[in-house]
N, CA, C and O of each residue as an XYZ file, in Angstrom:
740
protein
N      89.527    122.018     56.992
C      88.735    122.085     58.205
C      89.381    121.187     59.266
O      89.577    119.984     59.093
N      89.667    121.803     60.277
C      90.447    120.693     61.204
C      89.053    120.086     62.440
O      88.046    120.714     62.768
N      89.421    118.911     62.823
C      88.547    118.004     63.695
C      89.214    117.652     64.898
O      90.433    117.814     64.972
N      88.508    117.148     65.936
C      88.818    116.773     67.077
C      87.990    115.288     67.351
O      86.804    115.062     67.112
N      89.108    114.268     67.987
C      88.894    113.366     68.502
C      89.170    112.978     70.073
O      90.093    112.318     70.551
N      88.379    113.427     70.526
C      88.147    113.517     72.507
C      87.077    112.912     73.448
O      85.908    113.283     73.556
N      87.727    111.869     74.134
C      86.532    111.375     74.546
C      87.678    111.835     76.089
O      88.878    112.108     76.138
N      86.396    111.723     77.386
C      86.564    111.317     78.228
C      85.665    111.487     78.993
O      84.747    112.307     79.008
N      86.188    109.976     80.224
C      85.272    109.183     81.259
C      85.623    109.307     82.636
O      86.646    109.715     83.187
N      84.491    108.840     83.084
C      84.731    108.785     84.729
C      83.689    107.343     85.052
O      82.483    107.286     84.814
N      84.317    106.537     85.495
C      83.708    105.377     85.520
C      84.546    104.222     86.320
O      85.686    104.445     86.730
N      83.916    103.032     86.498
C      84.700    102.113     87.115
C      85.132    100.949     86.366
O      84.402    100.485     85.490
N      86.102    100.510     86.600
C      86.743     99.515     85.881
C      86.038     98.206     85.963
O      85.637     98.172     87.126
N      85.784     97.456     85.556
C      85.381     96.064     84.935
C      85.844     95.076     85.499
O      85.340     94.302     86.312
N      87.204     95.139     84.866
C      88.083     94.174     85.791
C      89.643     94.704     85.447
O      90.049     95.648     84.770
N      90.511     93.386     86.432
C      91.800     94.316     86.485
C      92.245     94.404     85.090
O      91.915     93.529     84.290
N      93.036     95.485     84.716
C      93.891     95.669     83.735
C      94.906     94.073     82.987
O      95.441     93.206     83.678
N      94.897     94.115     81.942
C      95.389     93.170     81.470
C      96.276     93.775     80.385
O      95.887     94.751     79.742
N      97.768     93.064     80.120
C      99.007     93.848     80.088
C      99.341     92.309     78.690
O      98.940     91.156     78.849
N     100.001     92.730     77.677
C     100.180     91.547     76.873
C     101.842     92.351     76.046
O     102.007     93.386     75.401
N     102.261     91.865     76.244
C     104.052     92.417     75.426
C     104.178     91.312     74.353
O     103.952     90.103     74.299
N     104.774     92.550     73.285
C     105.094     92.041     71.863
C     106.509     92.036     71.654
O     107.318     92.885     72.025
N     106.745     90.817     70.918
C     108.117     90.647     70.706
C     108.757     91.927     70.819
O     109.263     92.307     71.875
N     108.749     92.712     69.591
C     109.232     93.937     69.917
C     109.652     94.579     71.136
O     110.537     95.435     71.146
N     109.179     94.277     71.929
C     109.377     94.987     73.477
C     107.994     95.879     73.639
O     107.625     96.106     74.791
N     107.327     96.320     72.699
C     105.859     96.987     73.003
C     105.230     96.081     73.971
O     105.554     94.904     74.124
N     104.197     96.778     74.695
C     103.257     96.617     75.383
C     101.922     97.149     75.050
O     101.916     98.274     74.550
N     100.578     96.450     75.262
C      99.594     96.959     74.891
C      98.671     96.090     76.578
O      98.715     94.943     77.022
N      97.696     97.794     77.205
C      96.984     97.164     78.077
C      95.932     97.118     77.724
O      95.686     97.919     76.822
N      95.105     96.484     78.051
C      92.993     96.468     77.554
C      92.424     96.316     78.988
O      92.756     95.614     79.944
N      91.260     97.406     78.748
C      90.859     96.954     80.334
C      89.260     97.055     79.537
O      89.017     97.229     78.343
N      88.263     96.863     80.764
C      86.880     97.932     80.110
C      86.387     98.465     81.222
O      86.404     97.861     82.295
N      85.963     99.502     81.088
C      85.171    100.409     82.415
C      83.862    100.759     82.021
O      83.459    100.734     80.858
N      83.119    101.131     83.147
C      81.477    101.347     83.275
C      81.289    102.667     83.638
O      81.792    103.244     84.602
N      80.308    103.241     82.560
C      79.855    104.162     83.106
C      78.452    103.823     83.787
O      78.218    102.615     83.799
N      77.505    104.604     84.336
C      76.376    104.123     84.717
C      75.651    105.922     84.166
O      76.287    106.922     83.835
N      74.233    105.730     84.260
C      73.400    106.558     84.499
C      72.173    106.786     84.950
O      71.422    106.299     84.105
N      71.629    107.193     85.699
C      70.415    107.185     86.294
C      69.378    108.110     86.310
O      69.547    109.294     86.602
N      67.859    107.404     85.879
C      66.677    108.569     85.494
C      65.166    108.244     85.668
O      64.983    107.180     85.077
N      64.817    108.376     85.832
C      63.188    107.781     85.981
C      62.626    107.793     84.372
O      62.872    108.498     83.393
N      61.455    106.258     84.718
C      61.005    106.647     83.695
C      59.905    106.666     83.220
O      59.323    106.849     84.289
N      59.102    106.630     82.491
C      57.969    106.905     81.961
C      56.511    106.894     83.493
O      55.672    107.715     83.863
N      56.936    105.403     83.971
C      56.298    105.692     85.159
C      56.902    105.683     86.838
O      56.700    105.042     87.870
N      57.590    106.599     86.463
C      58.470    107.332     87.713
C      59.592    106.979     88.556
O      60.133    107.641     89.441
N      59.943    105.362     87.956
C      60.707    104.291     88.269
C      61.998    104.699     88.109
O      62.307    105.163     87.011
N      63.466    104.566     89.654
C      64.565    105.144     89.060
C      65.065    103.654     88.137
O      64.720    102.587     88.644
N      66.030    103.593     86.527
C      66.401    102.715     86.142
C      67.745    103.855     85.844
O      67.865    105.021     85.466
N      68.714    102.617     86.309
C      70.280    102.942     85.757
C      70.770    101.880     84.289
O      70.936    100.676     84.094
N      70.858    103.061     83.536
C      71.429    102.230     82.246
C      73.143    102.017     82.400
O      73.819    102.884     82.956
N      73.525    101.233     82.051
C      75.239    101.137     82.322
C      75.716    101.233     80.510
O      75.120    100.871     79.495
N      76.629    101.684     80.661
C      77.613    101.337     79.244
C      78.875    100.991     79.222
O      79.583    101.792     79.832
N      79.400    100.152     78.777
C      80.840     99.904     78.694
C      81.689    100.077     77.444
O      81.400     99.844     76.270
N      82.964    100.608     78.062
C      83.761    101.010     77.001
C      84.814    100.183     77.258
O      85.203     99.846     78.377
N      85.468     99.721     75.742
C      87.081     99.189     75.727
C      87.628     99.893     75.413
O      87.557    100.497     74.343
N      88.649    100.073     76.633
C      90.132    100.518     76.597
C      91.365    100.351     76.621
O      91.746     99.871     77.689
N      92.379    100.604     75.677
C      93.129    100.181     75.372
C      94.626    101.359     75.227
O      94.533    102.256     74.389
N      96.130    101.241     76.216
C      96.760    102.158     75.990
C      98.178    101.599     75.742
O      98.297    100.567     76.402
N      99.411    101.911     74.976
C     100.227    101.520     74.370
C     101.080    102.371     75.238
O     100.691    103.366     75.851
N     102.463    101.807     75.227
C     103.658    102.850     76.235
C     104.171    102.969     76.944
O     104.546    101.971     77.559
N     104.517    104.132     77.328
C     104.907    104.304     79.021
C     103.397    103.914     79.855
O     103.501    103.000     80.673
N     102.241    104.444     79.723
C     100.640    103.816     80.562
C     100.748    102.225     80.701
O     100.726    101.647     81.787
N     100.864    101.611     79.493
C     100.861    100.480     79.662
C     101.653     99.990     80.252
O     101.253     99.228     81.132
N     103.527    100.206     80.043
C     104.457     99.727     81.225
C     103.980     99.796     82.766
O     103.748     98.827     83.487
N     103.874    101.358     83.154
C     103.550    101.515     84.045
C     102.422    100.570     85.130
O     102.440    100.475     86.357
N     101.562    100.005     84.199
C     100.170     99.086     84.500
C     101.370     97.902     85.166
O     101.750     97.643     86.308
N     101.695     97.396     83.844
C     102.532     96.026     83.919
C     103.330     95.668     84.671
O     103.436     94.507     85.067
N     104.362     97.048     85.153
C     105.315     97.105     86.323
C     104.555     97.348     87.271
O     105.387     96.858     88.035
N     103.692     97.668     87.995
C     102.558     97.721     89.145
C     102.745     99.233     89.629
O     102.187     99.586     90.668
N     103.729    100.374     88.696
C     103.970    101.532     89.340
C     102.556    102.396     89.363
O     102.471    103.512     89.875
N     101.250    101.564     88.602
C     100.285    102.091     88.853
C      99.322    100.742     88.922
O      98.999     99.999     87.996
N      99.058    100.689     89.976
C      98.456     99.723     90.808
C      96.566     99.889     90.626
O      96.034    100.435     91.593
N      95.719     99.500     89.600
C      94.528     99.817     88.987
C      93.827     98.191     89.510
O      94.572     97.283     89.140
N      93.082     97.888     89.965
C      91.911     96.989     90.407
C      90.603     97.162     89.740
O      90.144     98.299     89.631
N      89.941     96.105     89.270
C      88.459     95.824     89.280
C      87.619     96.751     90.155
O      87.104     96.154     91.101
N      87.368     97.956     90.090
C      85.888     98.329     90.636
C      86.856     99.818     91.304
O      86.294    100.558     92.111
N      87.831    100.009     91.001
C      88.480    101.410     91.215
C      87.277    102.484     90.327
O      86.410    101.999     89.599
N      87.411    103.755     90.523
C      87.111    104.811     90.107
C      88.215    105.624     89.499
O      89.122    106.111     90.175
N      88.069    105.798     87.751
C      88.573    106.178     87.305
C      88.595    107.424     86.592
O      87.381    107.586     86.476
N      89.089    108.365     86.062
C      89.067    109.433     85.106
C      90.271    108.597     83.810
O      91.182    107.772     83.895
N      89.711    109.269     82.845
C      90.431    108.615     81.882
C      90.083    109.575     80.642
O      88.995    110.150     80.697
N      90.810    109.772     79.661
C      91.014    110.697     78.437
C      91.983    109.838     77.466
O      92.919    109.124     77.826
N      91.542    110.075     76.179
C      91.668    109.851     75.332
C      91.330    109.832     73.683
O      91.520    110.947     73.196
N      90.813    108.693     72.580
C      90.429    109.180     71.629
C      89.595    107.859     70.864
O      89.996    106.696     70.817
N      88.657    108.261     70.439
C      88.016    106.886     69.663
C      88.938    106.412     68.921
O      89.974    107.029     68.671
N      88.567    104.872     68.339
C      89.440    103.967     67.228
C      88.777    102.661     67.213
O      88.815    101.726     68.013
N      87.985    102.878     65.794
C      87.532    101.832     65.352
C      88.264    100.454     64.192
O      88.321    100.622     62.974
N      88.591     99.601     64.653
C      89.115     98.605     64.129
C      88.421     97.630     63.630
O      87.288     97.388     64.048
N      89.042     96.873     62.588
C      88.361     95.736     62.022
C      89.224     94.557     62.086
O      90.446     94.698     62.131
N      88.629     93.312     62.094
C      89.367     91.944     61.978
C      88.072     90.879     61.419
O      86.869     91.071     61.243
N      88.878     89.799     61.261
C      88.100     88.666     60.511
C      88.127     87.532     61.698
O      89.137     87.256     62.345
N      87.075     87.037     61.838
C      87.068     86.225     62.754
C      87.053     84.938     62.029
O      87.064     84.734     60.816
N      87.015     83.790     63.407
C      86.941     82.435     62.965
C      86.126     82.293     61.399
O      86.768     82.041     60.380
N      84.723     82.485     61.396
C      83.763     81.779     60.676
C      84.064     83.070     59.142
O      83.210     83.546     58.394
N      85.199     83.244     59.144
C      85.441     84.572     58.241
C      84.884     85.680     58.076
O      85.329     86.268     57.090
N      83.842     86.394     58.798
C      82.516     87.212     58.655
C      83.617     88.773     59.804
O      83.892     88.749     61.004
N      83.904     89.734     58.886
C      84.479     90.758     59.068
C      83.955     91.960     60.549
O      83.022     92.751     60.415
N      84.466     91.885     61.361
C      84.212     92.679     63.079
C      85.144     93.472     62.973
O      86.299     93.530     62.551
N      83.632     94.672     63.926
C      84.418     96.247     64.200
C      84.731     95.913     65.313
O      84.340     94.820     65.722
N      85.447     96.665     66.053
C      85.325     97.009     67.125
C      85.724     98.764     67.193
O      86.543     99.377     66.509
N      84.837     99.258     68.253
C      85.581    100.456     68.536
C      86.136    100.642     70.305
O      85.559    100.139     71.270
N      87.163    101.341     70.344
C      88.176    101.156     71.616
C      88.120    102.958     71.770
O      87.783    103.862     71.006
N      88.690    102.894     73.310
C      89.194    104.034     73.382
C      90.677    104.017     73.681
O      91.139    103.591     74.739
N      91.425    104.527     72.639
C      92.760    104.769     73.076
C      93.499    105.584     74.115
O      93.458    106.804     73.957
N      94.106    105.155     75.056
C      93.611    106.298     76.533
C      95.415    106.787     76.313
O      96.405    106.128     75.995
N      95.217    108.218     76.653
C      96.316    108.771     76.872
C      96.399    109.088     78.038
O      97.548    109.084     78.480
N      95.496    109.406     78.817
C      95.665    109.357     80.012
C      94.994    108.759     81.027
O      93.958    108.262     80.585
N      95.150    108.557     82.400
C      94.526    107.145     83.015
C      94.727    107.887     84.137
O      95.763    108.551     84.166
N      93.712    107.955     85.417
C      94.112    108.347     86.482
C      93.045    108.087     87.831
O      91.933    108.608     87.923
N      93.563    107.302     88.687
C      92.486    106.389     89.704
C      91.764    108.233     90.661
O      92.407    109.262     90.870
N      90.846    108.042     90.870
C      89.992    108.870     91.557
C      89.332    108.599     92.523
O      88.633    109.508     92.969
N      89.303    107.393     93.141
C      88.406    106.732     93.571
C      89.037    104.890     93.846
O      89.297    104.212     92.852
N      89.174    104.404     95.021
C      89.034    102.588     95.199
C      88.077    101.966     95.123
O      86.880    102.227     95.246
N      88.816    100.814     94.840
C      87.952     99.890     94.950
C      86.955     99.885     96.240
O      87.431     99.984     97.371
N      85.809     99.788     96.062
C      84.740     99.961     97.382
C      84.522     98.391     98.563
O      84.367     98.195     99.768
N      84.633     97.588     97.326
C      84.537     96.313     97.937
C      85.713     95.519     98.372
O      85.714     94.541     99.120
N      86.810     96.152     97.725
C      88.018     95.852     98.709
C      88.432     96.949    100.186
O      89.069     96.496    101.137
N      88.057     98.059    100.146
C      87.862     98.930    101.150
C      87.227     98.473    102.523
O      87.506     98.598    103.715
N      85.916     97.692    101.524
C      84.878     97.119    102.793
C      85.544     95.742    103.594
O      85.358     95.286    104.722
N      86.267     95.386    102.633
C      86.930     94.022    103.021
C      88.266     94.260    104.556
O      88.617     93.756    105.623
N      88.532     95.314    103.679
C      89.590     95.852    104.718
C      89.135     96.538    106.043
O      89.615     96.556    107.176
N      87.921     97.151    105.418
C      87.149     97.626    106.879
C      86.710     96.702    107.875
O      86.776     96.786    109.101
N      86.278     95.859    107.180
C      85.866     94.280    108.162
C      86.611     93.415    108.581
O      86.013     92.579    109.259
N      88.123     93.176    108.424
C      89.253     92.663    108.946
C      89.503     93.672    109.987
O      89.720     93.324    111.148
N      89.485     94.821    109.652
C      90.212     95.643    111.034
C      88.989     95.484    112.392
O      89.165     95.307    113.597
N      87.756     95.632    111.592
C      86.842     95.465    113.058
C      87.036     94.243    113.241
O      87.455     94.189    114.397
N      86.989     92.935    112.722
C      87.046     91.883    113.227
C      88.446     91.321    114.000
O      88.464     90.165    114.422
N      89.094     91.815    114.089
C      90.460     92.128    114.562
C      90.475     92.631    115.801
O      91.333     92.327    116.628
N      89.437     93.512    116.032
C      89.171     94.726    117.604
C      89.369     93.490    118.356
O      89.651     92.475    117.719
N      89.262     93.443    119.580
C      89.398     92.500    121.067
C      88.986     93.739    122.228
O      89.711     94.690    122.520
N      87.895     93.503    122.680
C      87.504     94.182    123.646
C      88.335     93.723    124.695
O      89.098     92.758    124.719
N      88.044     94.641    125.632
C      89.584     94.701    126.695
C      88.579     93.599    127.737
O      87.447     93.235    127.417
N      89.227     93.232    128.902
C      89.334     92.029    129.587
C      88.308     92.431    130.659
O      88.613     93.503    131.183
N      87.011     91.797    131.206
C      86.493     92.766    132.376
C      87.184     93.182    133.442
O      86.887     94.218    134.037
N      88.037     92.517    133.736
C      88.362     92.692    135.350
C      89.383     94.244    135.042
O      89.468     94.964    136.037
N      90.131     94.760    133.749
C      90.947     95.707    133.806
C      89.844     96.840    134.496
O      88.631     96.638    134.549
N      90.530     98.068    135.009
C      89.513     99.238    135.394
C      90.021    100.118    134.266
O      91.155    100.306    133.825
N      88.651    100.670    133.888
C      89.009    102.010    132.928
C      88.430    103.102    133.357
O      87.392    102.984    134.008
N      88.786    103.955    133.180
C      88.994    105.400    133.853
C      87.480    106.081    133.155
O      87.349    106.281    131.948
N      86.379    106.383    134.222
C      85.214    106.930    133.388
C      85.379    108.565    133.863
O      86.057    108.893    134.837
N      84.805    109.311    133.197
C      84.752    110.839    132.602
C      84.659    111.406    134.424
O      85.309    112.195    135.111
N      83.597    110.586    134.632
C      82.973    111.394    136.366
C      84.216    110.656    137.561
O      84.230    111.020    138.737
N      85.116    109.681    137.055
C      86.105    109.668    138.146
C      87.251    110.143    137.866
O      88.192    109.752    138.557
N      87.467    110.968    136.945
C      88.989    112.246    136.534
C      88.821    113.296    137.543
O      87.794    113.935    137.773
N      90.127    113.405    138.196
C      90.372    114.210    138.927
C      91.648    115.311    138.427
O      92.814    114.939    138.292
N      91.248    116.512    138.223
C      92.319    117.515    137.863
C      93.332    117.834    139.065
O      93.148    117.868    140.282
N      94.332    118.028    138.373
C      95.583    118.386    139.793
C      94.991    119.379    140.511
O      94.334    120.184    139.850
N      95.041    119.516    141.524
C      94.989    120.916    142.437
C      96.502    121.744    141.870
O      97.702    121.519    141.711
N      95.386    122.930    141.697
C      96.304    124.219    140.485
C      96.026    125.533    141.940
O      96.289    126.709    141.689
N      95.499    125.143    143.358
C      95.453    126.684    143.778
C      93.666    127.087    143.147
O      93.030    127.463    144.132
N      93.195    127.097    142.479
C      92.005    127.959    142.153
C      91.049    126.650    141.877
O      91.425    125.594    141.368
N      89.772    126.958    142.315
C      89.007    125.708    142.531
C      88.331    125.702    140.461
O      87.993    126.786    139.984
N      88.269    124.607    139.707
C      87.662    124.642    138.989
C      86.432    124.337    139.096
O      85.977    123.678    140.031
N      85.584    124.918    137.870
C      84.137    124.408    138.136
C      83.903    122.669    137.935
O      84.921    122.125    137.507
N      82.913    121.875    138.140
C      82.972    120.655    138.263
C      81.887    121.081    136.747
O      81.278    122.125    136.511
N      82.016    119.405    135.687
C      81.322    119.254    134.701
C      79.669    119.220    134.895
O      78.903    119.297    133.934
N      79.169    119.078    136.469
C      77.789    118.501    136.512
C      77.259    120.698    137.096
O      76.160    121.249    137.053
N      78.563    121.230    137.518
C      77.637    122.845    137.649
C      77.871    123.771    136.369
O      77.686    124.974    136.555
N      78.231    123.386    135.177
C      78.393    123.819    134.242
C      76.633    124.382    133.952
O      75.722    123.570    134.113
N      76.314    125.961    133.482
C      75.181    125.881    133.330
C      74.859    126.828    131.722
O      75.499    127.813    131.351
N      74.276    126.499    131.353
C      73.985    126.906    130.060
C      73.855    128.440    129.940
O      73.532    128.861    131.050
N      73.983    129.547    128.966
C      74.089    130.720    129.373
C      72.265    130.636    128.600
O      71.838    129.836    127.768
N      71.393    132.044    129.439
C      70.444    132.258    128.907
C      70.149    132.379    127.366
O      71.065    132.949    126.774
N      69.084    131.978    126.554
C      68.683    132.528    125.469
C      68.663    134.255    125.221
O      68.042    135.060    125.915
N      69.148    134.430    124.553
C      68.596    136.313    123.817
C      67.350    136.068    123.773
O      66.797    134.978    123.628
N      66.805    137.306    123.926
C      65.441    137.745    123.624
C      65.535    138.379    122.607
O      64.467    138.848    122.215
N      67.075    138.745    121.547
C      66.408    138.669    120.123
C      66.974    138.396    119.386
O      67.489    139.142    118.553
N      67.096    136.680    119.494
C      66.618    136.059    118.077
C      65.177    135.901    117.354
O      64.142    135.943    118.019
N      65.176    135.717    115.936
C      64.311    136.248    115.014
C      63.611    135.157    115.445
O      64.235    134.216    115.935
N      61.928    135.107    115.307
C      61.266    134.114    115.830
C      61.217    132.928    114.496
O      61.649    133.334    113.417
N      60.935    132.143    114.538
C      61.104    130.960    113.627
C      60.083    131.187    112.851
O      59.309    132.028    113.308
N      59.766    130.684    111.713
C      59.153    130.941    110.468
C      57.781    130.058    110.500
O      57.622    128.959    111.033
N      57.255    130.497    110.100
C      55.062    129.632    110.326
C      55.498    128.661    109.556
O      56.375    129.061    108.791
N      55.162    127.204    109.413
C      54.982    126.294    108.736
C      53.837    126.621    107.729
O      53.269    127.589    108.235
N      53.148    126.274    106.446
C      52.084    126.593    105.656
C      51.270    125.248    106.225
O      51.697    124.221    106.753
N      49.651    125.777    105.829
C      48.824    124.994    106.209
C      48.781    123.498    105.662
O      48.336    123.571    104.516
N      49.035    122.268    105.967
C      48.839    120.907    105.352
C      47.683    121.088    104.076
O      48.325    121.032    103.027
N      46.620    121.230    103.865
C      45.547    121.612    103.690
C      45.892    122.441    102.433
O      45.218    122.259    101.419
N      47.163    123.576    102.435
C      47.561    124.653    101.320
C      47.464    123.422     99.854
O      47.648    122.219    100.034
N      47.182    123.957     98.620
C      47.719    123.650     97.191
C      47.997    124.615     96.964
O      47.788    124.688     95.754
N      48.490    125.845     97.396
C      48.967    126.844     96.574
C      48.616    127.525     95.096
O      49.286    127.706     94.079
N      47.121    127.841     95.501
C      46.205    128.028     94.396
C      46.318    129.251     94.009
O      46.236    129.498     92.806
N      46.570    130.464     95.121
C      46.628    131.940     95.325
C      47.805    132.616     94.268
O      47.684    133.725     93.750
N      49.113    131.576     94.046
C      50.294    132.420     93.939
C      50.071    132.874     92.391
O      49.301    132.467     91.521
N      51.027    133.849     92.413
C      50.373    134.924     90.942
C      51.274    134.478     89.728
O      51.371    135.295     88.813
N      51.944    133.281     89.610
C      52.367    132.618     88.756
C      52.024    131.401     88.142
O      52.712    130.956     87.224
């Protein structure tokens, strides 16, 4: 009987990627990302549950992280594929830990960081310099078009063309007052 091991996410990263090389010359990255979800509940309240997953990818993904040819931040939006893998180790006090990871084969940003976006949005406005009073700037009603020979119309005799007399008339609102007691369902 053959099986499948497939997970994949869309979620935001945790924090930045972290890159660790083994003698060998291997590389291994670990990051963790969030999913969220959102639902009302019992008494009508929206609550978002979050979950986090560890991820972990070996390789060319991981070089790539490490050399910055893929440039991944804290709070990016990600798609990501890969496969469960549950591991064990012995900790300090000797008492035996799972962990389960997702091994990502593939990794791919969808989405920035929002709060570095905003950061950047607020340097550029704070950056603006309104212009100086005394300069003159040119307003809409003092543009003058070249003389072309044929008089154009001016923006203030521009006049709206009449309504049709047949468009469909607009639809009755229902009475405030309706519960919709009548309908045959």
């Amino acid at each position: 009987m053959a099986s499948l091991n497939k997970v994949m996410l869309i979620g935001r990263l945790g924090k930045d990627p972290e890159v660790i090389s083994f003698e060998n010359g291997n590389r291994k990255m670990s990051v963790s990302l969030a999913t969220s979800e959102r639902y009302r509940d019992r008494n009508g309240e929206w609550v978002e549950q979050t979950d986090w997953h560890n991820l972990v990818a070996f390789g060319p993904l991981a070089s790539d992280i490490a050399e910055r040819r893929r440039n991944y931040v804290k709070g990016d939006m990600m798609y990501v594929e890969g496969r469960l893998k549950t591991r064990q180790y012995v900790d300090n006090q000797n008492v035996t830990r799972y962990v389960t990871e997702i091994v990502v084969d593939k990794m791919m940003s969808i989405g920035t960081n929002r709060l570095q976006n905003q950061d950047q949005q607020n340097a550029s406005y704070n950056s603006y310099q309104q212009p100086a009073a005394n300069t003159q700037q040119a307003s809409y009603n003092s543009y003058q078009q070249p003389a072309t020979g044929a008089q154009q119309p001016s923006y203030n005799s521009y006049q709206q063309p009449a309504l049709s007399s047949q468009q469909p008339p607009l639809p009755q609102m229902p009475d405030p007052g309706y519960d919709g007691g009548d309908l045959p369902f």
